[in-house]
C-alpha positions in Angstrom: 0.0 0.0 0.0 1.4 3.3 -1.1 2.4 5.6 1.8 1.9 2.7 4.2 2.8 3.2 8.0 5.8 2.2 8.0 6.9 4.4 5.0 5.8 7.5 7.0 7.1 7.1 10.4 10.3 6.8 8.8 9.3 10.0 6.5 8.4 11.8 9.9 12.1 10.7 11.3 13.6 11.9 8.5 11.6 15.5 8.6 12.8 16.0 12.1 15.9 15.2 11.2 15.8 18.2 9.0 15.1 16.7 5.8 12.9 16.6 2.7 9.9 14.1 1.7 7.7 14.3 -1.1 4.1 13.6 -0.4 0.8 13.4 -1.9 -1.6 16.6 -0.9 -5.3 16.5 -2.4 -4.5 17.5 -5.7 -0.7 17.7 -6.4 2.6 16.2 -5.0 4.1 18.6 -2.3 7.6 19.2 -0.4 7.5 18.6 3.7 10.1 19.8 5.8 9.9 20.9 9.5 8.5 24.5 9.1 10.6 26.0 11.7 14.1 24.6 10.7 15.5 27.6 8.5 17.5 25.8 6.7 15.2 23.4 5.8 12.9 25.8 4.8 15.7 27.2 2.7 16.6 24.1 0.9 13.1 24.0 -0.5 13.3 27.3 -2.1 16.9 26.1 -3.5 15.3 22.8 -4.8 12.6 24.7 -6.3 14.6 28.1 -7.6 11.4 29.7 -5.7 12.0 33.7 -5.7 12.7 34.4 -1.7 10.0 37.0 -2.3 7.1 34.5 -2.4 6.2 32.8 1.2 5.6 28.9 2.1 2.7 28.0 3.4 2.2 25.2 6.8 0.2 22.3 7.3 -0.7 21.0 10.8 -2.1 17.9 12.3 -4.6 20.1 14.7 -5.9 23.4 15.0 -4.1 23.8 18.5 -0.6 24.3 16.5 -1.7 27.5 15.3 -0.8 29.0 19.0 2.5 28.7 17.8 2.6 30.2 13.7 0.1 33.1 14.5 -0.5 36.3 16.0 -4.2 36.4 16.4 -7.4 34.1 14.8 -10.0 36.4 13.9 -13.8 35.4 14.6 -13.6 35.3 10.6 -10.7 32.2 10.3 -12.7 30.5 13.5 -15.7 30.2 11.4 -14.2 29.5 8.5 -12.2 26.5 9.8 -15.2 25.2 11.2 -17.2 25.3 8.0 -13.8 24.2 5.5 -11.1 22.4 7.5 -9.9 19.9 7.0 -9.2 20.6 3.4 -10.1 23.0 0.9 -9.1 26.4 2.1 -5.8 28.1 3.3 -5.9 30.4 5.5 -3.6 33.2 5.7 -2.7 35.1 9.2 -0.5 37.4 10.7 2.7 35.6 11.4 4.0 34.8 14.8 6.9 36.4 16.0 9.1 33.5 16.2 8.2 32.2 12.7 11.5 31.8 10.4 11.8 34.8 8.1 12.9 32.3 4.8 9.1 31.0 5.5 7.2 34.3 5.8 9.8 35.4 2.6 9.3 38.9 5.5 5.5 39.4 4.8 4.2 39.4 8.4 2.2 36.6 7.3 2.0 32.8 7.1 -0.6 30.2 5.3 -2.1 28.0 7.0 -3.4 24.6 5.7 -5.5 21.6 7.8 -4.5 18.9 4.9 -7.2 16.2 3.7 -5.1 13.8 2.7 -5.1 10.9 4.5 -1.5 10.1 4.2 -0.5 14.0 4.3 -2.4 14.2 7.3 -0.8 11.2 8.9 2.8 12.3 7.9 2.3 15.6 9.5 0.6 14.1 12.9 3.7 11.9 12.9 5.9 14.7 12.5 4.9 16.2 15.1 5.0 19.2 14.3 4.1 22.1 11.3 5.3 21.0 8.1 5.4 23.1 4.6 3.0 22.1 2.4 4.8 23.5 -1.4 4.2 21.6 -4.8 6.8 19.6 -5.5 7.5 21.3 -9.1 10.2 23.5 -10.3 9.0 27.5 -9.8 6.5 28.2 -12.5 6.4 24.6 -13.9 3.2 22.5 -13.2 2.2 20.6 -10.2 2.6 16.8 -10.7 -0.1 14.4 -10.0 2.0 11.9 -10.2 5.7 10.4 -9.0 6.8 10.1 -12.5 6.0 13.3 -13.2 8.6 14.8 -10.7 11.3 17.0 -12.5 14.9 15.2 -12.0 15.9 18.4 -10.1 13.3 18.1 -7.3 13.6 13.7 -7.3 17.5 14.4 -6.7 17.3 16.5 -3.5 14.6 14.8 -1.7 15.2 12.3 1.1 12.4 10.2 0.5 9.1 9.7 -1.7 5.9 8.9 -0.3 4.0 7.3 -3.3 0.2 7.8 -3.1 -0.3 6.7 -7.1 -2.3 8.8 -9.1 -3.8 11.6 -7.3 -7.0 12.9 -8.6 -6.1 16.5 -9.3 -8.4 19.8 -9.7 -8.8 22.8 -7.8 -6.5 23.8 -5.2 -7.2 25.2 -2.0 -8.8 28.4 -1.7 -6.6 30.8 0.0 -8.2 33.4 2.0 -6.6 36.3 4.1 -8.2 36.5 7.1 -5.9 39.6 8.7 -8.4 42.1 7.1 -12.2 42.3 7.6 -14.2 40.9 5.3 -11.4 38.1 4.4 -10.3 38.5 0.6 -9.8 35.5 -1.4 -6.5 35.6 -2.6 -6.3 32.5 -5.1 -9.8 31.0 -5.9 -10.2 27.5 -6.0 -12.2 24.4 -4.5 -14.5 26.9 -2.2 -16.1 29.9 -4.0 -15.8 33.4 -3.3 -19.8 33.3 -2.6 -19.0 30.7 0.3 -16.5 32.2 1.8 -18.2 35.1 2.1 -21.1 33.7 3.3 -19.8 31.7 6.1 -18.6 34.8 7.9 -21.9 36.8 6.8 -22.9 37.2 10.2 -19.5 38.4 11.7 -19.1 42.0 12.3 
């Protein structure tokens, strides 16, 4: 079975241990590394020749770890995690203080992600803690739905592949930024504009 239990705990090792795993996200093949080793976080924009200009968003097993990424959760991100996570929208916060500049790329913000996943939301909870949730592509090259897809650049600097087959593809996450009132939808996708908006209708 792909991205069996075995094949993630020692994914999860190797994470903590400052490395890099590919793994399967809803639609696309992602990079995990622990979101608060810098130089981890660094190696992924290397790997991916991402401009240090454009931030990395976090996944987390549980809604507690966001104590620790953000500054504040507006009533606006409450409801709209209860309505949407896990899954389909990111949500993006003011960044904690502590956060690693290299994954904020010095916004003041971070993304935050609850993944669907099965197996991306087991390799995270074994982690233990946040881990970045980035396509596994070359910047400005399309996502890859599957292993074999992978450009040789990314397959050669990873530590490990967790192989999840064929993943089914479509719309991304919805990112939303929640730091202003009403949220603006910054990249639409899985949830509409019209749902976002209506979830947090009744929040003043």
């Amino acid at each position: 079975m792909p991205g069996k239990v075995l094949d993630i705990e020692r994914a999860a090792t190797l994470i903590r241990e400052g490395g890099m795993v590919v793994f399967p996200a809803k639609c696309l093949y992602g990079l995990a590394v622990d979101a608060f080793n810098p130089q981890a976080v660094s190696r992924i924009f290397k790997v991916k020749q991402r401009p240090p200009s454009n931030p990395i968003l976090v996944l987390i097993s549980e809604v507690s770890w966001l104590g620790q990424l953000v500054a504040r959760i507006p009533l606006t991100a409450q409801a709209i995690m209860e309505h949407f996570w896990p899954g389909d929208v990111t949500l993006v916060f003011e960044a904690g203080a502590d956060l690693p500049g290299v994954l904020t790329a010095a916004t003041g913000k971070i993304g935050v992600r609850l993944p669907q996943h099965p197996v991306a939301r087991a390799l995270v909870k074994a982690v233990g803690l946040p881990v970045t949730g980035t396509s596994a592509n070359i910047s400005g090259e399309a996502g890859c739905h599957r292993i074999d897809e992978l450009n040789s650049r990314v397959l050669q600097n990873v530590d490990m592949v967790l192989d999840a087959g064929t993943l089914k593809g479509g719309k991304g996450s919805t990112v939303v930024d929640v730091t202003q009132f009403p949220p603006r939808v910054l990249r639409r996708g899985a949830i509409s504009e019209d749902e976002i908006l209506q979830c947090v209708s009744g929040i003043h």
